[in-house]
Backbone as CSV, one residue per row, in Angstrom:
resi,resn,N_x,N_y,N_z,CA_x,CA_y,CA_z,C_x,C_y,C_z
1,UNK,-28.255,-26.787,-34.226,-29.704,-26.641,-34.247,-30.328,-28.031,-34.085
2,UNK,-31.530,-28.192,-33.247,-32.311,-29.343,-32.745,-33.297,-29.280,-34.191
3,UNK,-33.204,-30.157,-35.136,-34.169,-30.182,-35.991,-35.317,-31.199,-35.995
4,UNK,-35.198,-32.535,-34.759,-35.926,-33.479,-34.859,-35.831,-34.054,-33.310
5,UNK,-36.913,-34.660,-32.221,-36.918,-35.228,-31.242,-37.628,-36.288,-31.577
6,UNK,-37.324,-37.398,-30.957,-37.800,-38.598,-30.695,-37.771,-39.497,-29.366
7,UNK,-39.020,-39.364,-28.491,-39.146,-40.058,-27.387,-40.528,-40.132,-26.235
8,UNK,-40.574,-40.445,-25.377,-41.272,-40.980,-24.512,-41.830,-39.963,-24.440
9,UNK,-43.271,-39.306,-24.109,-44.252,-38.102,-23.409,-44.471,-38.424,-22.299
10,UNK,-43.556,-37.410,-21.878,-43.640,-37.853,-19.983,-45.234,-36.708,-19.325
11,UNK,-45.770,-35.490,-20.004,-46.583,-34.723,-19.244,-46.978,-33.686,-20.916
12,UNK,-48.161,-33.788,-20.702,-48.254,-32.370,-21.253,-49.176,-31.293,-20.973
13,UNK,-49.077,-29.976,-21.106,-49.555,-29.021,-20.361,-50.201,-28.482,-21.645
14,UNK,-50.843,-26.856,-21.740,-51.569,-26.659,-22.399,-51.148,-25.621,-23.878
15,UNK,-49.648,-25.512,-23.327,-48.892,-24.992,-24.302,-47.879,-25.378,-24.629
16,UNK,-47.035,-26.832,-23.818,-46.336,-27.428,-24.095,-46.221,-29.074,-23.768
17,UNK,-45.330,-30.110,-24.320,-45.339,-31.034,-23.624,-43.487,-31.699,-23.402
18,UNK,-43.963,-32.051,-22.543,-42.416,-32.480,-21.736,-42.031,-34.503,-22.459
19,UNK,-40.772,-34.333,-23.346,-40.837,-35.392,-24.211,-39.398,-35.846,-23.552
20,UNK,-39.295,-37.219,-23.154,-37.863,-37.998,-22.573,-37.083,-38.417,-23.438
21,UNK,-35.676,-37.893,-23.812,-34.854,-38.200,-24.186,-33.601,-38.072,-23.978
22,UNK,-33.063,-39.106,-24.110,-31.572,-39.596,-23.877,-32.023,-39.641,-22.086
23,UNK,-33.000,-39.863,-21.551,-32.610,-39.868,-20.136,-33.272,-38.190,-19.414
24,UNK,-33.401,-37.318,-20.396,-33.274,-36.174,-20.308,-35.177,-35.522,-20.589
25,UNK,-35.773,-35.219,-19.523,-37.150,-34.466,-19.781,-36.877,-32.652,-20.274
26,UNK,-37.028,-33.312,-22.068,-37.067,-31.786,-22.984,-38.375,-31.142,-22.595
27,UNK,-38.257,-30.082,-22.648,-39.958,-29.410,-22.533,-40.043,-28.781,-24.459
28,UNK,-41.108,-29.045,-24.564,-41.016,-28.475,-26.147,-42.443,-27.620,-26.548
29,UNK,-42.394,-26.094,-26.799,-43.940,-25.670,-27.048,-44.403,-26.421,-28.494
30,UNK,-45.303,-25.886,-28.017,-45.944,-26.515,-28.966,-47.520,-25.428,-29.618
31,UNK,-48.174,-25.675,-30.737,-49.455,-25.503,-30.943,-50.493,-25.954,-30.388
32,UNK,-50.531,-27.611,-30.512,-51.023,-27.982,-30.029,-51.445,-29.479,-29.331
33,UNK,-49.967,-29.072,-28.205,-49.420,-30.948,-27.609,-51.007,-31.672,-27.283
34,UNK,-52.006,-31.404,-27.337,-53.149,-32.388,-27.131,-53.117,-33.040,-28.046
35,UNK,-52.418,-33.099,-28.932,-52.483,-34.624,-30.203,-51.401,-35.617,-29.629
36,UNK,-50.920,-35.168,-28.978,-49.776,-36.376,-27.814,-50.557,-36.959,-27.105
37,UNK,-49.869,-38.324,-26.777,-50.789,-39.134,-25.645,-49.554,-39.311,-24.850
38,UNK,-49.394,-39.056,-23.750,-48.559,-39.492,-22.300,-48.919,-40.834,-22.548
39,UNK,-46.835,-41.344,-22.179,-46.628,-42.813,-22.615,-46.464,-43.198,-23.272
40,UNK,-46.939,-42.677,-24.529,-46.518,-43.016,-25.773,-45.660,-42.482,-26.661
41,UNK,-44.870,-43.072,-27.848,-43.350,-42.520,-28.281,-44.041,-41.136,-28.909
42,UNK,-43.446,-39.944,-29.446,-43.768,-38.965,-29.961,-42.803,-38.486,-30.740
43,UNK,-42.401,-38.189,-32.259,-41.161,-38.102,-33.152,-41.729,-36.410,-33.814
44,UNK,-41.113,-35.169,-33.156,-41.471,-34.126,-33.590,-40.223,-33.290,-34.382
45,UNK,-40.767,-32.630,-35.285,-39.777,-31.386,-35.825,-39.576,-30.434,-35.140
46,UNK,-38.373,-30.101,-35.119,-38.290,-29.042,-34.269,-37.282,-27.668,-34.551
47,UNK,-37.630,-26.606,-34.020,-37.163,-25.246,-34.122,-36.644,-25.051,-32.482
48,UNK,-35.645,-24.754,-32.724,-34.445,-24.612,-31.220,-34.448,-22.784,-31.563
49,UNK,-34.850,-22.086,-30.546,-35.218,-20.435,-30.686,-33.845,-19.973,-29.384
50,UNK,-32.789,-19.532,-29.422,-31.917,-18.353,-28.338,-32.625,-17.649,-27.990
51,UNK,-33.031,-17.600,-26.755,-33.394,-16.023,-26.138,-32.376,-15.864,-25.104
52,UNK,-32.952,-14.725,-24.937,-31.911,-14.010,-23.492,-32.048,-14.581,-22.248
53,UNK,-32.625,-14.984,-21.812,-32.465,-16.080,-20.696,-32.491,-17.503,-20.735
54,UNK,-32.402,-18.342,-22.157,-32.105,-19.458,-21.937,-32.521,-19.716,-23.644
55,UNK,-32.812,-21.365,-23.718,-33.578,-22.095,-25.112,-34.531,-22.076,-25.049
56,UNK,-35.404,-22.068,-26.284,-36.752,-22.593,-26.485,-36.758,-23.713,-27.480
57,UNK,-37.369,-25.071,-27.378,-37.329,-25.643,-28.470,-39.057,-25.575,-28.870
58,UNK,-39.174,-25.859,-29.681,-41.018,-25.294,-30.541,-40.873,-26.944,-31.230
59,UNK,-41.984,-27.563,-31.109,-41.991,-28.592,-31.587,-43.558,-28.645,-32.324
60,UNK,-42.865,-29.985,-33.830,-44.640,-29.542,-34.691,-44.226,-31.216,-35.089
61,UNK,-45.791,-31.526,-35.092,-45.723,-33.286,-35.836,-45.588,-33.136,-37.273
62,UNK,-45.516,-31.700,-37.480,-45.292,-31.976,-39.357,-44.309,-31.603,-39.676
63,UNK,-43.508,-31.776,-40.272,-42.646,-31.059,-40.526,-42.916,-29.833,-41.350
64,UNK,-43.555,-29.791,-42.312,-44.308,-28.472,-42.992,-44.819,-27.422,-41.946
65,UNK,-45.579,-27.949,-40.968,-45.896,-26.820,-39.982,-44.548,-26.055,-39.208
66,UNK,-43.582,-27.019,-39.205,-41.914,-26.389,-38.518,-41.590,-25.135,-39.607
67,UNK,-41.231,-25.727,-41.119,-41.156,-24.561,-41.978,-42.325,-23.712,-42.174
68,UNK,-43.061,-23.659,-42.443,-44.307,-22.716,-42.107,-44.111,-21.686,-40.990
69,UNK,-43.751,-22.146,-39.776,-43.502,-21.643,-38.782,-42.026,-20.342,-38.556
70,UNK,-40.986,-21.205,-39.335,-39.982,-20.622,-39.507,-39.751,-19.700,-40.667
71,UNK,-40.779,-19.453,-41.672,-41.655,-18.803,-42.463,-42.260,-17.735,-41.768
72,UNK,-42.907,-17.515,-41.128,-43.580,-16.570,-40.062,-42.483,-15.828,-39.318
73,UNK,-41.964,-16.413,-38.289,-40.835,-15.934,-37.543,-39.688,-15.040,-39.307
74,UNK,-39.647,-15.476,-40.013,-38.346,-13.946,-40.954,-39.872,-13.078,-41.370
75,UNK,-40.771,-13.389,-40.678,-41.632,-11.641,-40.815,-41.148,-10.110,-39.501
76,UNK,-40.540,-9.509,-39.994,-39.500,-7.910,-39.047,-41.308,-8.274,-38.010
77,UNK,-40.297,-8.380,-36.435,-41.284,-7.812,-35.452,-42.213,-9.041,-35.016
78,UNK,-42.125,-10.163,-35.626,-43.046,-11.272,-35.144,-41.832,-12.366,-34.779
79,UNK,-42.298,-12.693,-33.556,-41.471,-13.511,-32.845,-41.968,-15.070,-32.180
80,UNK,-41.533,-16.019,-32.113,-41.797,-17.378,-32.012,-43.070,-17.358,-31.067
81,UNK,-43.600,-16.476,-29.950,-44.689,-16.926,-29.271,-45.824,-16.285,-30.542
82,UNK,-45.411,-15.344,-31.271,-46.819,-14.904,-32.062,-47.236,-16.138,-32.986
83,UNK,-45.509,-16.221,-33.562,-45.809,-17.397,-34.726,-46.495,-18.938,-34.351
84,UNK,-46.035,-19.012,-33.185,-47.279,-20.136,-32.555,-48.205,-19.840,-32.293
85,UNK,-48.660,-18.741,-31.579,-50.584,-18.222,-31.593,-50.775,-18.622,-33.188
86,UNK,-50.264,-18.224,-33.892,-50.549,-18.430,-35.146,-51.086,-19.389,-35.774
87,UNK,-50.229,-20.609,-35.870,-50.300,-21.953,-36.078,-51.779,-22.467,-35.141
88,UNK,-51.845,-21.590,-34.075,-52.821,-22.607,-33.082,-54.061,-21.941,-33.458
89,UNK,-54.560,-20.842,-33.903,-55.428,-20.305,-33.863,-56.284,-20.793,-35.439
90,UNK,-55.197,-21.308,-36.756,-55.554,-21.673,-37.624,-54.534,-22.914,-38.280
91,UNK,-55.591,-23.429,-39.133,-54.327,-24.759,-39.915,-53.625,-23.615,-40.727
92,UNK,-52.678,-24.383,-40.752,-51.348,-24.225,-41.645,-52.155,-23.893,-43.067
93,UNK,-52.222,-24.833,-43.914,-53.321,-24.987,-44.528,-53.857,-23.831,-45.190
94,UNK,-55.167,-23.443,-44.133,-55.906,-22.339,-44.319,-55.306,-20.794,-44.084
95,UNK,-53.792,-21.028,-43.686,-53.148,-20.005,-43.366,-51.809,-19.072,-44.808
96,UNK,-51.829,-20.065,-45.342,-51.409,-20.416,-46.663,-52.298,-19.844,-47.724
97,UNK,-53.128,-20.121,-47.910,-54.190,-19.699,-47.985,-54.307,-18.177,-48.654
98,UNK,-54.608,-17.859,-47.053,-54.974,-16.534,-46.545,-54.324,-15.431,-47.265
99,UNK,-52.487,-16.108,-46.926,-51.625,-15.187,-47.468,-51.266,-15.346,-49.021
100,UNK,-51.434,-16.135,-49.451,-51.349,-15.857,-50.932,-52.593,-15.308,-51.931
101,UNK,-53.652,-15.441,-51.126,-54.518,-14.308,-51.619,-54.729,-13.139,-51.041
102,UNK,-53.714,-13.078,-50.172,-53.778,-11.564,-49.513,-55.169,-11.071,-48.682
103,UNK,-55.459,-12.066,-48.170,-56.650,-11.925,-47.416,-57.098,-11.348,-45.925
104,UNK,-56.668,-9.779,-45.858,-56.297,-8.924,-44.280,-57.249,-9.786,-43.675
105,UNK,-58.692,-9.741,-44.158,-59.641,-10.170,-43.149,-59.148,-11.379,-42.735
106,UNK,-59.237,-12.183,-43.486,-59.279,-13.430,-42.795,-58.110,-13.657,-41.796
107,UNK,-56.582,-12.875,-41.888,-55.943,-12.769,-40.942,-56.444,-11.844,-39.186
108,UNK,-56.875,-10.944,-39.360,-57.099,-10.487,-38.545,-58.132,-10.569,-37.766
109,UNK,-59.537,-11.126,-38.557,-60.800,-11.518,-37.673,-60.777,-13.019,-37.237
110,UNK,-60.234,-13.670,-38.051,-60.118,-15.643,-37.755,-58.751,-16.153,-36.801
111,UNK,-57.597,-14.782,-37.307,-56.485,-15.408,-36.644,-56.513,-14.764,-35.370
112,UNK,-56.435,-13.817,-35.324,-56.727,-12.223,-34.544,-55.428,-11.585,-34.266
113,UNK,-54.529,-11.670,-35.552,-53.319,-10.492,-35.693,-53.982,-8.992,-35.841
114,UNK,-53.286,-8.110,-35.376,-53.390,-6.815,-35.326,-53.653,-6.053,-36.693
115,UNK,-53.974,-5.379,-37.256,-54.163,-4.931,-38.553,-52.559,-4.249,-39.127
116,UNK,-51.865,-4.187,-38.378,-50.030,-3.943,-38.865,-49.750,-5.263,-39.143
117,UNK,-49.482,-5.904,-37.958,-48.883,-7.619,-38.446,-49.624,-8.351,-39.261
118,UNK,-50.684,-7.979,-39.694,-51.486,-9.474,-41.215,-50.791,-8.714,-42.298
119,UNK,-50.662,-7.140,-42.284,-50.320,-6.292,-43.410,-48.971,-6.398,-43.341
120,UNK,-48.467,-6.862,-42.883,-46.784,-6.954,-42.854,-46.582,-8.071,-43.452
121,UNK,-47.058,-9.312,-42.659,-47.022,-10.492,-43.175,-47.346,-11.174,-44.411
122,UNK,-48.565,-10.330,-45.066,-48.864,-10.339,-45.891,-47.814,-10.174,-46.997
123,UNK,-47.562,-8.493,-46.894,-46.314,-8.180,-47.755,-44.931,-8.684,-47.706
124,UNK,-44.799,-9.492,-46.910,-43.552,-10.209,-46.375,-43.562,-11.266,-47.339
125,UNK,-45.003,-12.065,-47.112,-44.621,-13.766,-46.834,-45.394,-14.204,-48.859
126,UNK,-46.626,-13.156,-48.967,-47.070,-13.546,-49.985,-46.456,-13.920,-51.658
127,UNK,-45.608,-13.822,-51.530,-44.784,-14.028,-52.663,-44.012,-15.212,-52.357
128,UNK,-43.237,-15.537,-51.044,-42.753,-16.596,-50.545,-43.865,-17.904,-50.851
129,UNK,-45.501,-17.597,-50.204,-46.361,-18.574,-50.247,-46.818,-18.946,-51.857
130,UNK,-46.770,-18.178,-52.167,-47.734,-17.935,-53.791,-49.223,-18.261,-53.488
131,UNK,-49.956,-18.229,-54.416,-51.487,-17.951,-54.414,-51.983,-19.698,-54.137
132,UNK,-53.034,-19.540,-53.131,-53.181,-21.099,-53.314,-54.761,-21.185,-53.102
133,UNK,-55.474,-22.015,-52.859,-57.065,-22.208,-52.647,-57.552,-21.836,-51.674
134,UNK,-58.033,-21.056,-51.542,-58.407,-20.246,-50.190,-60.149,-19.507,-50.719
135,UNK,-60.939,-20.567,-49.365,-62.545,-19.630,-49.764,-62.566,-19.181,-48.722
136,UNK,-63.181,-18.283,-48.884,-63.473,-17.154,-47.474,-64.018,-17.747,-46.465
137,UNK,-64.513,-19.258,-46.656,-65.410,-19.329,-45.771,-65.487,-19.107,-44.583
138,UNK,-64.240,-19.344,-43.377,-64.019,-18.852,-42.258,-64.339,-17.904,-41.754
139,UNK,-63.482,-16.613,-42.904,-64.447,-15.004,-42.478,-65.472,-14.804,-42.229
140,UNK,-66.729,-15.670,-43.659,-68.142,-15.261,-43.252,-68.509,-15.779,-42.223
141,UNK,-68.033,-17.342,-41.847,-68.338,-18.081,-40.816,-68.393,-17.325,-39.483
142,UNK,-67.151,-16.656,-39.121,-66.598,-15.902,-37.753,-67.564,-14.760,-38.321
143,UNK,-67.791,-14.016,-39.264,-68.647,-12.921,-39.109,-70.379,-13.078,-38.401
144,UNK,-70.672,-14.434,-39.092,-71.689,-15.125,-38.853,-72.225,-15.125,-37.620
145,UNK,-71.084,-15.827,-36.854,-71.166,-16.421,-35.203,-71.170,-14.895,-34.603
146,UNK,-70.276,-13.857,-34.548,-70.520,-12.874,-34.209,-71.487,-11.949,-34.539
147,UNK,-72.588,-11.795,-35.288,-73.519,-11.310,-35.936,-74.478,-12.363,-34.786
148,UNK,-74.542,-13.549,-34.483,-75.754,-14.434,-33.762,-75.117,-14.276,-31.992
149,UNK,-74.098,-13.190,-31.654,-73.856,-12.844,-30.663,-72.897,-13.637,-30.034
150,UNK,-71.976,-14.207,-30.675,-70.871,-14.627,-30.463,-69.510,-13.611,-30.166
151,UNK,-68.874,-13.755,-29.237,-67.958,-13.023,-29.392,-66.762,-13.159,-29.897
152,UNK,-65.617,-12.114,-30.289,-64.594,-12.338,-31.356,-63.763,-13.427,-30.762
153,UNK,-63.305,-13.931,-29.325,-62.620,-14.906,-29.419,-63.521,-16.337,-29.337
154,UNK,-64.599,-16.469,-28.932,-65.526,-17.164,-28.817,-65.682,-17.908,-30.280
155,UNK,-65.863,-16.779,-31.240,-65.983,-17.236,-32.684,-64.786,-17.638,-32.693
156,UNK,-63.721,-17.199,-33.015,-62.184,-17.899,-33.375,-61.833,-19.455,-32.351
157,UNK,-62.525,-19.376,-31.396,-62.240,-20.844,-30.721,-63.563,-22.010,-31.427
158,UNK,-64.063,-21.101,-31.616,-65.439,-22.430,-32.372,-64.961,-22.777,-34.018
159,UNK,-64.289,-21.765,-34.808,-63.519,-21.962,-35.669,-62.573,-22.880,-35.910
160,UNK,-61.910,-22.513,-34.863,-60.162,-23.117,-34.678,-60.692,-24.654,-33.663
161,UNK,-61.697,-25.224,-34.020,-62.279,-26.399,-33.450,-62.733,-27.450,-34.363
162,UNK,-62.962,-26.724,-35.113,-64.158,-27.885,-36.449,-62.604,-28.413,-37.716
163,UNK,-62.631,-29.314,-37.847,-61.574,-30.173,-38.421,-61.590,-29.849,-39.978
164,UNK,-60.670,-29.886,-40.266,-60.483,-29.680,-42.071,-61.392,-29.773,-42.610
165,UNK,-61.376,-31.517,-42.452,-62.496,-32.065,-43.635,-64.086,-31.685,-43.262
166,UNK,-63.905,-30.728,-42.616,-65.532,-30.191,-42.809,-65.265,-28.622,-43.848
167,UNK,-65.832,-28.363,-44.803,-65.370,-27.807,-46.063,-67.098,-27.147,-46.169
168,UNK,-66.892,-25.653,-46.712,-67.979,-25.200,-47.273,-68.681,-24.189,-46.268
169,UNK,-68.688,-23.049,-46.165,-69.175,-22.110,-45.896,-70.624,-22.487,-44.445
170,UNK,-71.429,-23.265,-45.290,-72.782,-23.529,-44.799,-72.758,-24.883,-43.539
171,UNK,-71.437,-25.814,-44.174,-71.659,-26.713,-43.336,-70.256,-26.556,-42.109
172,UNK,-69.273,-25.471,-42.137,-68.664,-24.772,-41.083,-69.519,-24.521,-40.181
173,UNK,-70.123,-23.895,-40.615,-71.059,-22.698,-40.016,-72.266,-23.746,-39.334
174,UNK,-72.403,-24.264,-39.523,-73.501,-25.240,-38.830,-72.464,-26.554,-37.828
175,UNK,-71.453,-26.732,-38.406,-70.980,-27.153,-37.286,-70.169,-26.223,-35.740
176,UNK,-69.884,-25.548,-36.037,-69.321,-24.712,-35.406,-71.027,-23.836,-34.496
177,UNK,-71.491,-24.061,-34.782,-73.034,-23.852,-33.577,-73.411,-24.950,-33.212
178,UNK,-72.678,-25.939,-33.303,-73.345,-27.287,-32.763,-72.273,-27.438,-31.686
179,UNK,-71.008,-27.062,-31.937,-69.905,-27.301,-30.867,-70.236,-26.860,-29.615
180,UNK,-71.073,-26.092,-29.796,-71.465,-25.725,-28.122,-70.548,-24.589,-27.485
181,UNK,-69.310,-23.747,-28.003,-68.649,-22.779,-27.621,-69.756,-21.138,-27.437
């Protein structure tokens, strides 16, 4: 198993980026290779996935987001491209969250899993995660934007845009109408 890369960013695309090592251009998905800069060294965790026609390696700058990830994937029926929509659609973080307070909504309107897979995952993972700090704010936020005629992925990309450290229901929500999505 590939648990760690370290090297050169030769290209990156919009779901993956292509990292040089040993001589050798790895392609590695990713969440979200726009935190790479081409040219510069890049040291990622990584999850090496078998499929039936070849490897996948999944690469994360945290290592917490790799286990997190590999956390998701032992949920029956969710498989490495969901578990990365996953990761990309919300922080780790706030995803943690979600599931230890058992929060369907916020999985299914913020992340946009199906109403089987948040309820699976839920019952899967929530005991694995345990209960952690989680305010709704996202939900009302995405309910918000869609209520002022936003639409459901429209809201989840203006969401999945505004950075951590913006915190609090009121001032989400006001940044996330300023983003311009």
């Amino acid at each position: 198993m590939i648990r760690q890369i370290r090297g050169r960013v030769l290209s990156i695309g919009p779901i993956s980026a292509t990292i040089e090592v040993a001589g050798f251009g790895v392609e590695v998905r990713m969440s979200s290779p726009q935190t790479l800069s081409e040219g510069n060294e890049a040291s990622l965790a990584t999850h090496l996935t078998l499929k039936q026609d070849g490897l996948e390696l999944y690469g994360f700058t945290d290592s917490a987001d790799r286990d997190f990830f590999e956390l998701v994937l032992s949920v029956s029926g969710i498989g490495p491209k969901t578990a990365l929509s996953v990761l990309r659609r919300s922080p780790r973080e706030a995803l943690e969250g979600a599931i230890g307070k058992r929060d369907l909504a916020y999985l299914t309107k913020v992340v946009g899993l199906g109403k089987k897979g948040a309820e699976k995952m839920l019952v899967e993972l929530a005991d694995k995660v345990g209960p952690r700090s989680h305010d709704n704010a996202d939900g009302e936020v995405f309910d918000t934007l869609v209520a002022l005629g936003y639409t459901d992925r429209e809201a989840r990309k203006a969401l999945q845009s505004l950075p951590d450290t913006i915190v609090g229901k009121d001032l989400r929500l006001k940044a996330a109408l300023s983003s311009g999505h």
